[in-house]
N, C-alpha and C positions, 0 to 999 in steps of 0.2 A: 504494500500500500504506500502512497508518494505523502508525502510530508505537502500539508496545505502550502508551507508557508516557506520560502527558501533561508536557507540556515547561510551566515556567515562563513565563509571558506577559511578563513582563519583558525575557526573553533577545531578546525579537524586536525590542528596542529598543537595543540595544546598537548602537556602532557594529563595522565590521569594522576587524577591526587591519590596523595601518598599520605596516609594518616598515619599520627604520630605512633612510636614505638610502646611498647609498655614498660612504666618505669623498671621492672623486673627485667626485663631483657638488655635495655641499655646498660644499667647496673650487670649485670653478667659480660655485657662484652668491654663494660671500661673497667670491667673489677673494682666495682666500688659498692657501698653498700648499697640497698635501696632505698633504708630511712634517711638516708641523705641527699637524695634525689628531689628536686623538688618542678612537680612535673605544670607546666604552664601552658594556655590557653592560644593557640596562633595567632592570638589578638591581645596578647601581653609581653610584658617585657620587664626583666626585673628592675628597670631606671624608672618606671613610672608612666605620667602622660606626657608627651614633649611642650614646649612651653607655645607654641604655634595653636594644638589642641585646649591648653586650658586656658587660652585666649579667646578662642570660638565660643566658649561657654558662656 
C-alpha cells in the first residue's frame, strides 16, 4: 500500500536510535561499580540549564 503522503528523502538516511545502555552493562564493561553510575536522561546534562535556556524563561 503507497504512503498518502511523500516522506522526506533525507529521513531515509538517518541513523536508527540507539537507546541508552543499562547502567549494569556499562558498569561491567568500564569495570566500575554500578552504585556509582549515575545514569541520565538524553535531555540532561550534569552542568545544568545553559545560561541562553534560563534566559528564555
Amino acid at each position: 500500500m503507497a504512503l498518502p503522503l511523500s516522506l522526506n528523502p533525507a529521513l531515509q538516511t538517518l541513523p536508527v536510535y540507539q537507546p541508552g545502555r543499562p547502567v549494569e552493562e556499562v558498569a561491567r564493561d568500564l569495570g566500575l561499580p554500578a552504585e556509582g553510575i549515575i545514569k541520565l536522561a538524553s535531555n540532561e546534562n550534569p552542568l545544568g540549564p545553559t545560561p541562553a535556556a534560563l534566559a528564555a524563561t
